[in-house]
BAMARVO-524136 format. One record per residue (C-alpha): x, z, y; residue in one letter. Coordinates in steps of 0.02 Angstrom, whole numbers, padded with zeros to 5 digits, always signed. Layout:
N
XZYA/...
//
This chain:
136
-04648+01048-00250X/-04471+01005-00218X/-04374+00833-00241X/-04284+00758-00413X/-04124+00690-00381X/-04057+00561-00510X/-03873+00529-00548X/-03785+00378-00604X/-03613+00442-00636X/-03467+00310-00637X/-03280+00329-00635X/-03259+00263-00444X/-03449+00264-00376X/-03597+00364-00427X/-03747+00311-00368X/-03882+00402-00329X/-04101+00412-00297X/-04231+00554-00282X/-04405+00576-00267X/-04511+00600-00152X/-04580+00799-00133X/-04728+00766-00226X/-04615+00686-00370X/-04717+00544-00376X/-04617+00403-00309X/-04409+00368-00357X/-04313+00286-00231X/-04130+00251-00200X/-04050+00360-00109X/-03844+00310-00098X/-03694+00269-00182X/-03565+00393-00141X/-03377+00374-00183X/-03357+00486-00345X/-03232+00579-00279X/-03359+00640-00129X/-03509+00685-00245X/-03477+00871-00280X/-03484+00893-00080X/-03611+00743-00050X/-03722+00861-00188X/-03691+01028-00117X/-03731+00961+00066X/-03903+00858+00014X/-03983+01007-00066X/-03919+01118+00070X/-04021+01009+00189X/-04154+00973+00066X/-04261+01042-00076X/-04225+01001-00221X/-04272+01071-00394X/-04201+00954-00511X/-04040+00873-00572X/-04071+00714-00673X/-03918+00648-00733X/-03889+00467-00848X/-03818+00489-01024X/-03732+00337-01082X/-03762+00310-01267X/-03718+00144-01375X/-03826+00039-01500X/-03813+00161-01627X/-03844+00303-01532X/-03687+00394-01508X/-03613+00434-01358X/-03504+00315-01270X/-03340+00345-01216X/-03378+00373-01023X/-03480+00545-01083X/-03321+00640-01085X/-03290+00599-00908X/-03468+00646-00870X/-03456+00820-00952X/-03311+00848-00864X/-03417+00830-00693X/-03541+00903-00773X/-03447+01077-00807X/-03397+01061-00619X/-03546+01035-00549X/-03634+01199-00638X/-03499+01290-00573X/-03514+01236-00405X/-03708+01227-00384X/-03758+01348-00556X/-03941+01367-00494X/-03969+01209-00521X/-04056+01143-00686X/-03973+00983-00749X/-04102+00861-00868X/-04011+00724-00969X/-04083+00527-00974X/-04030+00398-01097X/-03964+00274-00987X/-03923+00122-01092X/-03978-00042-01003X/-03998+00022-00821X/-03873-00080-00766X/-03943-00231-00849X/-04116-00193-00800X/-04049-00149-00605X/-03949-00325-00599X/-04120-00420-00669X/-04219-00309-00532X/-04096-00386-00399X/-04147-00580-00462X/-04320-00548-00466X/-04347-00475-00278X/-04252-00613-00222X/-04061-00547-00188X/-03950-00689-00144X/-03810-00697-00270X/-03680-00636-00137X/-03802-00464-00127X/-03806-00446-00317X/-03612-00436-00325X/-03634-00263-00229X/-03587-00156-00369X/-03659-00013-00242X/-03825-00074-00238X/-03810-00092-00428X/-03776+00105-00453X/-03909+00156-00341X/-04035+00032-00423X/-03960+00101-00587X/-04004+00291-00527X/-04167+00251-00467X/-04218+00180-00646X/-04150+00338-00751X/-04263+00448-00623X/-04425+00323-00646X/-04357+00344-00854X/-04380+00550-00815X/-04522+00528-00726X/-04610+00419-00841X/-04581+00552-00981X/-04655+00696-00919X/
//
């Protein structure tokens, strides 16, 4: 089997987590400036195996999309261009923030760590890939 890797897409950082090769386990992997991902992306899988793009789709209460999916399909388009053997999966990603910030209190993060809007994204990543995960 080959790894999952999860995306978190945001306007200035993306963060970013993938599984393990038996797809099993989803761990953080990086937050990478969002102007490097295209290159980050195509260098990872060139490295590694990877089967799988899992990619968060932001959606409001009422379950249309929010305004930030336009500037996700407009990655998106570029990144099937750029890597088009790769299979892209969308996850409903409403609350991954909120749910990453609350996972930050409860291991114990100092309130100085949990301003790291970084470790936020890559938190953030890793929960839409457990979401994927979880649903298959």
């Amino acid at each position: 089997m080959a790894r999952i890797l999860a995306i978190d897409f945001g306007l200035k950082r993306t963060g970013l987590a993938v599984t393990d090769e038996l797809q099993i386990i989803a761990s953080g992997l990086t937050t990478v400036d969002t102007k490097e991902l295209l290159p980050f992306l195509k260098d990872y899988i060139s490295k590694e195996n990877v089967e799988l793009f899992v990619i968060g789709k932001p959606k409001q209460m009422d379950n249309t999309d929010s305004e930030s999916e336009v500037l996700i399909k407009d990655f998106l388009e570029k990144l099937q261009k750029q890597i088009p053997q790769m299979p892209i999966k969308r996850v409903d990603e409403r609350f991954t923030s909120k749910m990453a910030f609350q996972t930050m209190i409860d291991s114990g993060l100092k309130k100085k760590q949990r301003r790291n809007k970084a470790l936020v994204d890559e938190i953030s990543a890793t929960i839409i890939l457990q979401s994927y995960l979880y649903s298959k």
